[in-house]
N, CA, C and O of each residue as an XYZ file, in Angstrom:
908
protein
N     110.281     62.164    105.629
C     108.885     62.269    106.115
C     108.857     63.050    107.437
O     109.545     62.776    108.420
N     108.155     63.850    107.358
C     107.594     64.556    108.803
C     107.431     63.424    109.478
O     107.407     62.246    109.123
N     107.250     64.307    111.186
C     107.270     63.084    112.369
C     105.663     62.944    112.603
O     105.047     61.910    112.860
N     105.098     64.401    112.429
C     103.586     64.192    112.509
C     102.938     63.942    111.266
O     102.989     64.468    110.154
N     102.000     62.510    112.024
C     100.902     62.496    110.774
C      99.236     62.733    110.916
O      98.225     62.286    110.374
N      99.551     63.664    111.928
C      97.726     64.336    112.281
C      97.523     65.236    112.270
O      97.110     65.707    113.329
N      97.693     66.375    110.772
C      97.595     67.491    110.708
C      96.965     68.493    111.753
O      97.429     69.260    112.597
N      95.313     68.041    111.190
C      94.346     68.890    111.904
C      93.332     67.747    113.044
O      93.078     66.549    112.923
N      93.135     68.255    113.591
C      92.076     67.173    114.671
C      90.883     68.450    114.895
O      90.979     69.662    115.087
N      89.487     67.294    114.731
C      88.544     68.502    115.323
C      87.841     67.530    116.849
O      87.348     66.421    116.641
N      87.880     68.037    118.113
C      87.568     66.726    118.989
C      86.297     67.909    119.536
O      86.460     69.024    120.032
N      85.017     67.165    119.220
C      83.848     67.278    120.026
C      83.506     69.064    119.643
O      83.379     69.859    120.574
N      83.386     69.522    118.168
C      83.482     70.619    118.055
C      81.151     70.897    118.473
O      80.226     70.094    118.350
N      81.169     71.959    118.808
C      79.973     72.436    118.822
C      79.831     73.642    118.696
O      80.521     74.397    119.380
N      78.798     74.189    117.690
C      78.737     75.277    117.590
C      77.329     76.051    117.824
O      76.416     75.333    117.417
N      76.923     77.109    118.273
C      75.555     77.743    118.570
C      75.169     79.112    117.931
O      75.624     80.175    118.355
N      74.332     79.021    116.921
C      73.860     80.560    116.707
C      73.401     80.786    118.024
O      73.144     79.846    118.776
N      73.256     82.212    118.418
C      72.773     83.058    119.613
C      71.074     83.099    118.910
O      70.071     82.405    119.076
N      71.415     84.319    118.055
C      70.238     85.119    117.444
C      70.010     84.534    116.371
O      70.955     83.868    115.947
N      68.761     84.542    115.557
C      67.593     85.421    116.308
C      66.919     84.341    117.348
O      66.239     84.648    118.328
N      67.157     83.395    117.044
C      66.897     82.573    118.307
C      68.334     81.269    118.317
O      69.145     80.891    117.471
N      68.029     80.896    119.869
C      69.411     80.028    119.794
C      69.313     78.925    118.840
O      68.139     78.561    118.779
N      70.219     78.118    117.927
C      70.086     77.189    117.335
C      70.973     76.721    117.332
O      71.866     77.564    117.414
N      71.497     75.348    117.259
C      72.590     74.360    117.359
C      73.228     74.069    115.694
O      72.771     73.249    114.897
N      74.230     74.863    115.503
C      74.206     74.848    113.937
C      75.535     73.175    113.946
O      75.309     72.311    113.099
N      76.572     72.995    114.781
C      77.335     72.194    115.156
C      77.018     71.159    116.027
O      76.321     71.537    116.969
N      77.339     69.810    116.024
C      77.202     69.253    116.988
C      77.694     68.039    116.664
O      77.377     67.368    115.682
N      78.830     67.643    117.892
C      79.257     66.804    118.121
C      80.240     66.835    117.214
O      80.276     65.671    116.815
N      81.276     67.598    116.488
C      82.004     67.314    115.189
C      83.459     66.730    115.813
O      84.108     67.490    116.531
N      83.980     65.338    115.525
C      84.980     64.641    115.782
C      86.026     64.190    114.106
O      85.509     63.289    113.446
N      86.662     64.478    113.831
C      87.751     63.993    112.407
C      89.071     64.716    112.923
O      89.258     65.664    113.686
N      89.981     63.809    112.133
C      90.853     64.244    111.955
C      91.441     64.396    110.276
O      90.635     64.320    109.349
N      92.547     64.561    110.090
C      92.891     65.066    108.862
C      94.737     64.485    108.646
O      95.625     65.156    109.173
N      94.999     63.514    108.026
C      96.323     63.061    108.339
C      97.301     63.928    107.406
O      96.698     64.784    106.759
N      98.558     63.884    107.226
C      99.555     64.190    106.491
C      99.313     63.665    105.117
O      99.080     62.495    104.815
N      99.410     64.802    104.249
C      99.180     64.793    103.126
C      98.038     63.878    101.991
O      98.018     63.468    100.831
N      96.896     63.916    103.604
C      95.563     63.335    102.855
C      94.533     64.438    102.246
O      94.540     65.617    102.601
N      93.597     63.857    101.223
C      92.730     65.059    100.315
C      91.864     64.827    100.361
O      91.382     64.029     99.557
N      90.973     65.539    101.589
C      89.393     65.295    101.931
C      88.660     66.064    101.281
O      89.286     67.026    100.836
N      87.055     66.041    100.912
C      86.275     66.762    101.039
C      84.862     66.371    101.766
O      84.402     65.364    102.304
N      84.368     67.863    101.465
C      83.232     67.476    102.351
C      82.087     68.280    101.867
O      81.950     69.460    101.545
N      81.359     67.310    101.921
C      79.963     67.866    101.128
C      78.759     67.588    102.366
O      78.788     67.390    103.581
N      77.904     67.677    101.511
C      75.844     68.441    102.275
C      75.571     69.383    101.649
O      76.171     70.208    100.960
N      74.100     69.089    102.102
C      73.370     70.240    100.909
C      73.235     71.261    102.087
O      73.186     71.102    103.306
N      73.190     72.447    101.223
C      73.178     73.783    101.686
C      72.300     74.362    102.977
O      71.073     74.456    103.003
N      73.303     74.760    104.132
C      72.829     74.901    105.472
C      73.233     73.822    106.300
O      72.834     73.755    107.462
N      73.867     73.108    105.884
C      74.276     71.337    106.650
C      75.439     72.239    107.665
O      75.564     71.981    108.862
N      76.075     73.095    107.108
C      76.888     73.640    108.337
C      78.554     73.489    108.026
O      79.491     73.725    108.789
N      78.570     73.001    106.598
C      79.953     73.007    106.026
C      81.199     74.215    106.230
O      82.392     74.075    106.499
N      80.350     75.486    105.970
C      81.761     76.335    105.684
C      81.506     77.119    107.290
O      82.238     78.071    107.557
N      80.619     76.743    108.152
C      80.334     77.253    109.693
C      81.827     76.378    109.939
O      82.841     76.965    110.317
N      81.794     74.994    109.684
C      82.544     74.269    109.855
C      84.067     74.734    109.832
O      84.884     74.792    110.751
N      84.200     75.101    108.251
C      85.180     75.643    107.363
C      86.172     76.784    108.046
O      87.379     76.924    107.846
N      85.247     77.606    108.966
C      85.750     78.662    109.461
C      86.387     78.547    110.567
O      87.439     79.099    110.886
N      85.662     77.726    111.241
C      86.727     77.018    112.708
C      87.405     76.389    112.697
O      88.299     76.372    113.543
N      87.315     75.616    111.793
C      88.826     74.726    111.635
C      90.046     75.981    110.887
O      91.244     75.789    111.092
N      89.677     76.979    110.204
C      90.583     77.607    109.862
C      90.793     78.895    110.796
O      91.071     80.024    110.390
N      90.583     78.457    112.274
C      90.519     79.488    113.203
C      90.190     80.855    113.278
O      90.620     81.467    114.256
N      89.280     81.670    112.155
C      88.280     82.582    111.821
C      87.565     82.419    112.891
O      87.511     83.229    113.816
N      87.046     81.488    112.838
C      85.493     81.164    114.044
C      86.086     80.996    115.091
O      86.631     79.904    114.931
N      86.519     81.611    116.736
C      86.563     80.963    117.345
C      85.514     80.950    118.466
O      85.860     80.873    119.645
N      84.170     81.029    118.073
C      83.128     81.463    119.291
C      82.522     79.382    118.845
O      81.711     79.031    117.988
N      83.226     78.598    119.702
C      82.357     77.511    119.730
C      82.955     76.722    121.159
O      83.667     76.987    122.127
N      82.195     75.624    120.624
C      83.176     74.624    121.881
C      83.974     73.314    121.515
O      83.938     72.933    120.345
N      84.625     72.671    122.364
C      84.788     71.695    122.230
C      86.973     72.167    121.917
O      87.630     73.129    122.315
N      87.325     71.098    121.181
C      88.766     71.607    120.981
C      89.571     71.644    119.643
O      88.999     70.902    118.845
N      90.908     72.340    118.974
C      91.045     72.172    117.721
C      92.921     72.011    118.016
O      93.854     72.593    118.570
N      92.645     70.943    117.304
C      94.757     71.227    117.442
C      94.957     71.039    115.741
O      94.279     70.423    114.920
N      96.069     71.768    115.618
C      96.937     71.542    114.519
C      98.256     71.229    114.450
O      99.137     71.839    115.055
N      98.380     70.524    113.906
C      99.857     69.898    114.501
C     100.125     69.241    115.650
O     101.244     69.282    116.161
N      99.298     68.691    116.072
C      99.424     68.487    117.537
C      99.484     69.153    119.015
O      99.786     68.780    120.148
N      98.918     70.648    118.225
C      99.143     71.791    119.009
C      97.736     72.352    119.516
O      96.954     72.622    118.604
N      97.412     72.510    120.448
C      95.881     72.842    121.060
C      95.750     74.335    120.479
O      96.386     75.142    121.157
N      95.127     74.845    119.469
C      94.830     75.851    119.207
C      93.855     76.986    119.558
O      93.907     78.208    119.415
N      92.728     75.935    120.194
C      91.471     76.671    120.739
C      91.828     77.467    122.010
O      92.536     77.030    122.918
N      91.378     78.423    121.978
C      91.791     79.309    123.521
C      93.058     80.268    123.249
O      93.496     81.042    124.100
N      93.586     80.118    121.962
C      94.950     81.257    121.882
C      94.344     82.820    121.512
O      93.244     83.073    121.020
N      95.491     83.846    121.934
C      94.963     85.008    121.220
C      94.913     85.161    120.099
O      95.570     84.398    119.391
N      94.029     86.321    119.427
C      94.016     87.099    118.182
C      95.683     86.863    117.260
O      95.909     86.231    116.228
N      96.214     87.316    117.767
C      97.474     87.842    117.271
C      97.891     85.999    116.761
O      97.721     85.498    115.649
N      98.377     85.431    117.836
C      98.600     84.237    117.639
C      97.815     83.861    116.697
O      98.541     83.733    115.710
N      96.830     83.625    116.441
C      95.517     82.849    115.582
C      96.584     83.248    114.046
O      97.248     82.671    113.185
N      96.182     84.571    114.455
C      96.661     85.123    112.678
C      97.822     84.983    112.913
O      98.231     85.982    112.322
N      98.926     84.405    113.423
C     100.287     84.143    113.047
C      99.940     82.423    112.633
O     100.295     81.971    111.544
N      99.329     81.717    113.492
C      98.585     80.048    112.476
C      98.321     80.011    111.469
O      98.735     79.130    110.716
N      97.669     80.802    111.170
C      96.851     80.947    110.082
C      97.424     81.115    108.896
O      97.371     80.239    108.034
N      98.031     82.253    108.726
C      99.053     82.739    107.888
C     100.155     81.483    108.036
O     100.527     81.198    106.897
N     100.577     80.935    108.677
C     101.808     80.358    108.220
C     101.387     79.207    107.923
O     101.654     78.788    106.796
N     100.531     78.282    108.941
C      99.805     76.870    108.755
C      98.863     76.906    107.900
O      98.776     75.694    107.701
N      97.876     77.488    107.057
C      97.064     77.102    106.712
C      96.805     78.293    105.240
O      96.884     79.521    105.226
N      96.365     76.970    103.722
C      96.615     77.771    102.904
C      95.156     78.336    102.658
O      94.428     77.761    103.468
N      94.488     79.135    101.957
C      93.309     79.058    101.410
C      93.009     79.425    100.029
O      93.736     80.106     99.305
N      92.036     78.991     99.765
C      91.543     78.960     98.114
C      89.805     78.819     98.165
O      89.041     77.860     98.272
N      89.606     80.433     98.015
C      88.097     80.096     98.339
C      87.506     79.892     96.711
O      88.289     79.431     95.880
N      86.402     80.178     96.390
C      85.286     79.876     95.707
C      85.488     81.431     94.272
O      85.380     81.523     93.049
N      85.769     82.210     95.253
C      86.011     83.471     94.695
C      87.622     83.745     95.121
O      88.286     83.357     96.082
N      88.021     84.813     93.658
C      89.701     84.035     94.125
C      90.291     85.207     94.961
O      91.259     85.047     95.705
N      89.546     86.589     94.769
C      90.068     88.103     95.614
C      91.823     88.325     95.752
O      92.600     88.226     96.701
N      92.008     88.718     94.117
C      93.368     89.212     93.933
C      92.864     90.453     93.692
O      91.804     90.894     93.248
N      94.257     91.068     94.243
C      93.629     92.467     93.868
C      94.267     92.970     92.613
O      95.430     93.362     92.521
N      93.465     92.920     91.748
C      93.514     93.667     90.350
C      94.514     94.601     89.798
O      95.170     94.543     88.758
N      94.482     95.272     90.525
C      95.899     96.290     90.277
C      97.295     96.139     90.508
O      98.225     96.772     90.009
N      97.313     95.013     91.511
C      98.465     94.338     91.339
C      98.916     93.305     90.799
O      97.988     92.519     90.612
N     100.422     92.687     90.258
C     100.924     92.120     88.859
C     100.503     90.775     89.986
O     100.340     90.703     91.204
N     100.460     90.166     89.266
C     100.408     87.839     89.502
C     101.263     88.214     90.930
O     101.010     88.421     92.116
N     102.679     88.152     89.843
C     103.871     88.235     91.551
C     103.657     88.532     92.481
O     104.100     87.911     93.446
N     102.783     89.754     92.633
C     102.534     90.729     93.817
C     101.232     89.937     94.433
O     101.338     89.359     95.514
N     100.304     89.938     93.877
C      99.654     88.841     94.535
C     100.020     87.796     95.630
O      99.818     87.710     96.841
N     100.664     87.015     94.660
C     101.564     85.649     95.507
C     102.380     85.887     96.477
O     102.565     85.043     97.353
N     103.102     87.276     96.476
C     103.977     87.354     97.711
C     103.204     87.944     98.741
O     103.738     88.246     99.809
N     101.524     88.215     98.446
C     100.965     89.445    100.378
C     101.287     88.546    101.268
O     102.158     88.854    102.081
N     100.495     86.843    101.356
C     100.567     86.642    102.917
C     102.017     86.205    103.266
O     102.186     86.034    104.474
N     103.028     86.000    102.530
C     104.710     86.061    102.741
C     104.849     87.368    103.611
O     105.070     87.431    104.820
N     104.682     88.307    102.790
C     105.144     89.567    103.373
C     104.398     89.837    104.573
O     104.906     90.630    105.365
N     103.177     89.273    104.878
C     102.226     89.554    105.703
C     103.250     89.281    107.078
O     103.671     90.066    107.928
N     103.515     87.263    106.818
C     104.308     86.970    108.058
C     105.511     87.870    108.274
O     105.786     88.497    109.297
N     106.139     87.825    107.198
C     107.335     88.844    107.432
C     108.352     87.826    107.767
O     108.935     88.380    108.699
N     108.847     86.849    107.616
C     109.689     85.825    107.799
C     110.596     85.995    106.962
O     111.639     85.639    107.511
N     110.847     86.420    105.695
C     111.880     86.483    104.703
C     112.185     87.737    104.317
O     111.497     88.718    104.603
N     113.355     87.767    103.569
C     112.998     89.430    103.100
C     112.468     89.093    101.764
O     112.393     87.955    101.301
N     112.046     90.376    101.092
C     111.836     90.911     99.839
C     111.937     89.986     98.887
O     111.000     89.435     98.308
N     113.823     89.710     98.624
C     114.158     89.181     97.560
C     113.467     87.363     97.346
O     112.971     86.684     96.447
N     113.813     87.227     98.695
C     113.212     85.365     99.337
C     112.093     85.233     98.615
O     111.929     84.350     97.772
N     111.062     86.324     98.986
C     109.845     85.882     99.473
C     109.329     85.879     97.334
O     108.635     85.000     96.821
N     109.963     87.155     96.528
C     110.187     87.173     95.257
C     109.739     85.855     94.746
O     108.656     85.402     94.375
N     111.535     85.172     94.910
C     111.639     83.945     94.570
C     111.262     82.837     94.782
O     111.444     81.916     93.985
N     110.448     82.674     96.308
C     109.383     81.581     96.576
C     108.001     81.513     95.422
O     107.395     80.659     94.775
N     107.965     83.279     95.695
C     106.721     82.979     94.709
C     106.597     82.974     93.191
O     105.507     82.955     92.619
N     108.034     82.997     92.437
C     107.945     82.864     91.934
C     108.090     81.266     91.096
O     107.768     80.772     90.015
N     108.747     80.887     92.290
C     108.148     79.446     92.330
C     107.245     78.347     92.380
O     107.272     77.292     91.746
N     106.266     78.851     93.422
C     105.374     78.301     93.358
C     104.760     78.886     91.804
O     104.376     77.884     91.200
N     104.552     80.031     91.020
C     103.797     80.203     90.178
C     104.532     78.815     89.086
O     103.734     78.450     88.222
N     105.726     78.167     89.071
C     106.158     77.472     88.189
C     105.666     76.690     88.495
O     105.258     76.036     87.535
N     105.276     76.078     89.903
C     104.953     74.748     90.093
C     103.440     74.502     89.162
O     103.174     73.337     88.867
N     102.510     75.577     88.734
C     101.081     76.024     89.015
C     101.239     76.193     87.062
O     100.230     76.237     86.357
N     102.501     76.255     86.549
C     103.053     76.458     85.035
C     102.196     77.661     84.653
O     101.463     77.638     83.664
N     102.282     78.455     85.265
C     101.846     79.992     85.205
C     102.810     81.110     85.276
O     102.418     82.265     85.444
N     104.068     80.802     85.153
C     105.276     81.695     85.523
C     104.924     82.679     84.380
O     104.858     83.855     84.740
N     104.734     82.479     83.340
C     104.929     83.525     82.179
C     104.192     84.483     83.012
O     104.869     85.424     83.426
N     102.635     84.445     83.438
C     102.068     85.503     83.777
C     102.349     86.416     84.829
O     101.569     87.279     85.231
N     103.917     86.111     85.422
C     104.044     86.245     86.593
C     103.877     88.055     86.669
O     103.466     88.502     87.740
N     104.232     89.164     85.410
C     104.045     90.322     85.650
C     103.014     90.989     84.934
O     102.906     92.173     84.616
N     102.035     89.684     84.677
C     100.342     90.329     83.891
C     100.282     91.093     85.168
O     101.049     91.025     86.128
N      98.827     92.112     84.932
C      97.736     92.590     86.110
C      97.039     91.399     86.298
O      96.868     90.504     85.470
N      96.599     91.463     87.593
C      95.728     90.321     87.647
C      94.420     90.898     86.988
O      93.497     90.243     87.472
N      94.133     91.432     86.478
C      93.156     91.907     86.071
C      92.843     91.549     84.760
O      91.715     91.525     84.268
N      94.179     91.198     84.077
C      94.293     90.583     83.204
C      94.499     89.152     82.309
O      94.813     88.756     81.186
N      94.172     88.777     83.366
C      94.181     87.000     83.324
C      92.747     86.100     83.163
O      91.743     86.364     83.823
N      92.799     85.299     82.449
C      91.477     84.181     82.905
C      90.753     83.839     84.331
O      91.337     84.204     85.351
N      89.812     83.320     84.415
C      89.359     83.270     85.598
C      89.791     81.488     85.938
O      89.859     81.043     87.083
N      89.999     80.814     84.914
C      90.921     79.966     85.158
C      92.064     80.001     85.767
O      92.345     79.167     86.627
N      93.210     81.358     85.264
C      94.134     81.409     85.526
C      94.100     82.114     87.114
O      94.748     81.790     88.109
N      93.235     83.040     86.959
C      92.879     83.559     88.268
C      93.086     82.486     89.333
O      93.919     82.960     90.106
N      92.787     81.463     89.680
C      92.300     80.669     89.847
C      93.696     80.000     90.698
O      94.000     79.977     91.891
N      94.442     79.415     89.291
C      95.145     79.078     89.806
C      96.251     80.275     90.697
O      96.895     79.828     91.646
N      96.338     81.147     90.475
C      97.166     82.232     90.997
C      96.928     82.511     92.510
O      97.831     82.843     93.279
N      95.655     82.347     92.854
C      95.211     82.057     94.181
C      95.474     80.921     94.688
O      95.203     80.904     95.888
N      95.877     79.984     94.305
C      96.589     78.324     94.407
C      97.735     78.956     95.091
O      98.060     78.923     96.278
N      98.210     79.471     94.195
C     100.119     79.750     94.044
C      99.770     80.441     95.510
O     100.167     79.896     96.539
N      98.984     81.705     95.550
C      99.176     82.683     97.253
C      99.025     81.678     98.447
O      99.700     81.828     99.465
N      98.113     80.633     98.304
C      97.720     79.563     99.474
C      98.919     78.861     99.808
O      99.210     78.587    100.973
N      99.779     78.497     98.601
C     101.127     77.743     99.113
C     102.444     78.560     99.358
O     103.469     78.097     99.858
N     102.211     80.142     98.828
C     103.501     80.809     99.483
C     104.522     80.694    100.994
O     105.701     81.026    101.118
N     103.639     80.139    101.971
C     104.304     80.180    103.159
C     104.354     78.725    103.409
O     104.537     78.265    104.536
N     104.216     78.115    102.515
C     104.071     76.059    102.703
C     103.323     75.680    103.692
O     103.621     75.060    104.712
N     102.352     76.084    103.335
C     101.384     75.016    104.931
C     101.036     74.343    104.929
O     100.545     73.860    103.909
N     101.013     73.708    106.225
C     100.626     72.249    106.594
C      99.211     71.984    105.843
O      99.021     70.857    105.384
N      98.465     72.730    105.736
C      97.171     72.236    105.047
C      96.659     73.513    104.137
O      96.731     74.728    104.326
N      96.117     72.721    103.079
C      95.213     73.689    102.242
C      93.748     73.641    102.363
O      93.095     72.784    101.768
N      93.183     74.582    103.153
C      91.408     74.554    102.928
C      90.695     75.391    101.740
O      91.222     76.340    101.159
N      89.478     74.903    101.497
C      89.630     75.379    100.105
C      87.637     75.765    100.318
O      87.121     74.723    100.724
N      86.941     76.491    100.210
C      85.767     76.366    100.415
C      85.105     76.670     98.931
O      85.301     77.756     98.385
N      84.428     75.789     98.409
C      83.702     75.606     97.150
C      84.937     76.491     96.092
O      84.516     77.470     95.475
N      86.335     76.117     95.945
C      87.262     76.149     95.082
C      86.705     75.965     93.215
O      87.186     76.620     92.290
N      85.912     75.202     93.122
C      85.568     75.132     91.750
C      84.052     75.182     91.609
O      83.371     74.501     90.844
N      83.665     76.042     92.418
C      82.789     76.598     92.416
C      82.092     77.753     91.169
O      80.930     78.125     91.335
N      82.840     78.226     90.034
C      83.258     79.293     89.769
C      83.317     79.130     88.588
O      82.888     79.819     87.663
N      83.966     78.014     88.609
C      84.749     77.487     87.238
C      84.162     76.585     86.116
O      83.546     75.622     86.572
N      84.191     76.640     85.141
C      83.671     75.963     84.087
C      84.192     74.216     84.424
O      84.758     74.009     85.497
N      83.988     73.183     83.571
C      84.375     71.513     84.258
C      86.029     71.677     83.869
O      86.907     71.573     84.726
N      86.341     71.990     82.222
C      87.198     72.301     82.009
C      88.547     72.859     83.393
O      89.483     72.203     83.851
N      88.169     74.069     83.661
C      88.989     74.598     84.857
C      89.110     73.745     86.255
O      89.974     73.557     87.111
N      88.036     73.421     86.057
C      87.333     72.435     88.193
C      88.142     71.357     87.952
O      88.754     70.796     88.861
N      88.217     70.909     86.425
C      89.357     69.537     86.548
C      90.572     69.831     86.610
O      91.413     68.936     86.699
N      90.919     71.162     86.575
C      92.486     71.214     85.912
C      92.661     71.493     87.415
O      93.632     70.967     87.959
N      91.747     72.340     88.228
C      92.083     72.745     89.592
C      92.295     71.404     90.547
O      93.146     71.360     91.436
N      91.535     70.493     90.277
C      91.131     69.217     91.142
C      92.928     68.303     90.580
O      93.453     67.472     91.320
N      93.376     68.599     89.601
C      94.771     67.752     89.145
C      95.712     68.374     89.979
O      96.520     67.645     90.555
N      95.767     69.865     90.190
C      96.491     70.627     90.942
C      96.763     70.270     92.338
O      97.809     70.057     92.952
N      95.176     70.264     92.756
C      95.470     70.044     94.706
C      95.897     68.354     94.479
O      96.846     67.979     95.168
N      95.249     67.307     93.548
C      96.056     66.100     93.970
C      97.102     65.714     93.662
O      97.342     64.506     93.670
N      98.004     66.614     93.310
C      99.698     66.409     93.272
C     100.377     67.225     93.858
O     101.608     67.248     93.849
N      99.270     68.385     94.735
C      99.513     68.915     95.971
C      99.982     67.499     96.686
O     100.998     66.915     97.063
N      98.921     67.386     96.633
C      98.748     66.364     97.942
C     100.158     64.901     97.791
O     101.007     64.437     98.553
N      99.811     64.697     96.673
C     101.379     63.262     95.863
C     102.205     63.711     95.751
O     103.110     62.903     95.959
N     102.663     64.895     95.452
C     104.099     64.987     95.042
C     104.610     66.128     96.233
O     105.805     66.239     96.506
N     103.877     66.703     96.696
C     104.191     67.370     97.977
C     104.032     67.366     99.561
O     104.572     68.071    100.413
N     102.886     66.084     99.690
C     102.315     65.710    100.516
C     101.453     66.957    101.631
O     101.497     67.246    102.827
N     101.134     67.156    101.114
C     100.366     68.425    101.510
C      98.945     68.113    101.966
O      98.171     67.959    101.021
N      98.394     67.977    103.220
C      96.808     68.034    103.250
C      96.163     68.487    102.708
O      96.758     69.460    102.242
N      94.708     68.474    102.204
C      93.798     69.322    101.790
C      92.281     69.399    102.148
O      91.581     68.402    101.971
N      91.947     70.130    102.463
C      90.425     69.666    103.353
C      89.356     70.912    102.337
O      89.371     72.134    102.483
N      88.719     70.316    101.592
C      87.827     71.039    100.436
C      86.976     70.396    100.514
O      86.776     69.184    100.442
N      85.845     72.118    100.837
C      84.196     72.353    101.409
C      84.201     72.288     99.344
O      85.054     72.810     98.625
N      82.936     71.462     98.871
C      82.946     71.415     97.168
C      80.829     70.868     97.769
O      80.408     70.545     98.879
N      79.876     71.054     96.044
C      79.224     70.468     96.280
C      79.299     70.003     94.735
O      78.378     70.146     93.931
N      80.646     69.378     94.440
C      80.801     69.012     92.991
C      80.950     67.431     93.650
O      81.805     67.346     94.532
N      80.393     66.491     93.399
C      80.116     65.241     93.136
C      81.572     63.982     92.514
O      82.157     62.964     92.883
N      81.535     65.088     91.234
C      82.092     64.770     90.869
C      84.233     64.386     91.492
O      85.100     63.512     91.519
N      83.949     65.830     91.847
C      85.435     66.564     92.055
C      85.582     65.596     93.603
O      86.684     65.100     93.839
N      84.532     65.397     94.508
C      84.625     64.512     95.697
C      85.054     62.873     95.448
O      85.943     62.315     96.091
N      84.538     62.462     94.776
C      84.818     61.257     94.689
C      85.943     60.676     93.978
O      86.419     59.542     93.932
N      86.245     61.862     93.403
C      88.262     61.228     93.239
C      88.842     61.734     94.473
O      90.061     61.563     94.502
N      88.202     62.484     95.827
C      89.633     62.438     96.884
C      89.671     61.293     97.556
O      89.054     60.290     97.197
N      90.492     61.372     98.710
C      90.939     60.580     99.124
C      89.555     59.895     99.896
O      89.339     58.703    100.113
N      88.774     60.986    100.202
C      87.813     60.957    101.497
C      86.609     61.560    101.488
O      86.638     62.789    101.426
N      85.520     61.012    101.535
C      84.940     62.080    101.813
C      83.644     62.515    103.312
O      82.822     61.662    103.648
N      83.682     63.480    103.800
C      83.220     63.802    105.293
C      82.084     64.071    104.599
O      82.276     64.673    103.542
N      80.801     63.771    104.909
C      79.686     63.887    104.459
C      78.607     64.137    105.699
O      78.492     63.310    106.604
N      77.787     65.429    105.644
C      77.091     66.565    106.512
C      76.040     66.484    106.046
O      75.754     66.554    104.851
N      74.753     66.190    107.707
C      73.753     66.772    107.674
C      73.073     67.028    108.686
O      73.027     66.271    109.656
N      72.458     68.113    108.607
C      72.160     69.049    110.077
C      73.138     69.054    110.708
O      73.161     68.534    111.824
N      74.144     69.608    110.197
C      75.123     69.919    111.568
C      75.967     69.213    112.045
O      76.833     69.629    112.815
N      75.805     67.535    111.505
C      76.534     66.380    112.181
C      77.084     66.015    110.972
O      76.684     66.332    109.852
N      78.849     64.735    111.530
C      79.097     64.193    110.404
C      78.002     62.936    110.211
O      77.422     62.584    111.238
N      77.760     62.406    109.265
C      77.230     61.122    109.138
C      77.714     60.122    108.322
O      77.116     59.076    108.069
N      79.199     60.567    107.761
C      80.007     59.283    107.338
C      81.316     59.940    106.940
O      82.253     59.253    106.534
């Protein structure tokens, strides 16, 4: 077992549109996120979820208040730094899966590897071609992505989020996309992420359904948590 069990912490986050007039889209946001727990978080649309989504995945950093990961104060670092967090700590799996088409499954799964640049070539190969086994997608490993299901799509963007093993997977409306068929097979995926790998997961969903089998759920309105 890891020594830390407080992945992500959000302490006293606030956030402000400027324009077109000032508005308080954040306020007051306090959670944390433990080792290999599977949150989501729902509100209806405009509650301030994926405003949310973006600062905790250090995209956003125009707010206030503070963000650690790992126990590590993240708010206030540079550019460069951010995207070295990011890339290594944190996986993503949005709503839309943005492989690029012309390149095979494999190639996919290895950009943000190669991005960090931590392994060579052959490593980074064989990580991902691992994770595609974990995901039981290996056969497709030298389709085009262009050529795959949007199911499979799907999961193949799974496989790129866990190439560099991060501490957490955020996922913003992940089965969003997907028929129930797929949203369940995706929702079996992140929770043996989470059991058999212990892996966090913090998924923006407004599936009902898909929330109430996680572990947790953070529930938004206007801007605030309210349970």
């Amino acid at each position: 077992m890891k020594d830390v069990t407080v992945i992500l912490e959000a302490k006293n986050i606030n956030k402000y549109f400027k324009k077109p007039v000032p508005f308080h889209v954040l306020k007051d946001i306090n959670f944390t996120v433990d080792d290999g727990e599977f949150i989501s978080i729902m509100g209806k649309s405009g509650c301030g979820k994926s405003t949310l989504l973006y600062i905790l995945s250090t995209m956003d950093t125009d707010y206030d208040g503070q963000l650690y990961l790992k126990n590590e104060l993240v708010t206030g670092k540079s550019r460069d730094s951010l995207s070295y967090i990011r890339n290594k700590h944190i996986g993503f799996v949005f709503q839309f899966h943005y492989l690029l088409s012309e390149f095979s499954v494999l190639e996919n799964v290895m950009l943000p590897a190669k991005k960090l640049g931590e392994k060579s070539l052959k490593e980074i190969e064989k990580a991902a071609f691992e994770k595609l086994e974990i995901l039981n997608i290996e056969k497709l490993a030298h389709k085009k992505a262009s050529q795959i299901s949007g199911g499979e799509k799907q999961r193949v963007a799974i496989a790129r989020a866990l190439i560099n093993n991060p501490s957490i997977i955020m996922g913003d409306e992940p089965t969003g996309n997907l028929d129930s068929h797929n949203a369940e097979n995706v929702f079996k995926i992140f929770k043996n992420l989470s059991e058999e790998q212990g892996l966090s997961l913090l998924i923006v969903t407004h599936d009902i359904d898909f929330a109430n089998k996680t572990d947790r759920i953070i529930e938004m309105l206007d801007g605030r948590i309210i349970s």
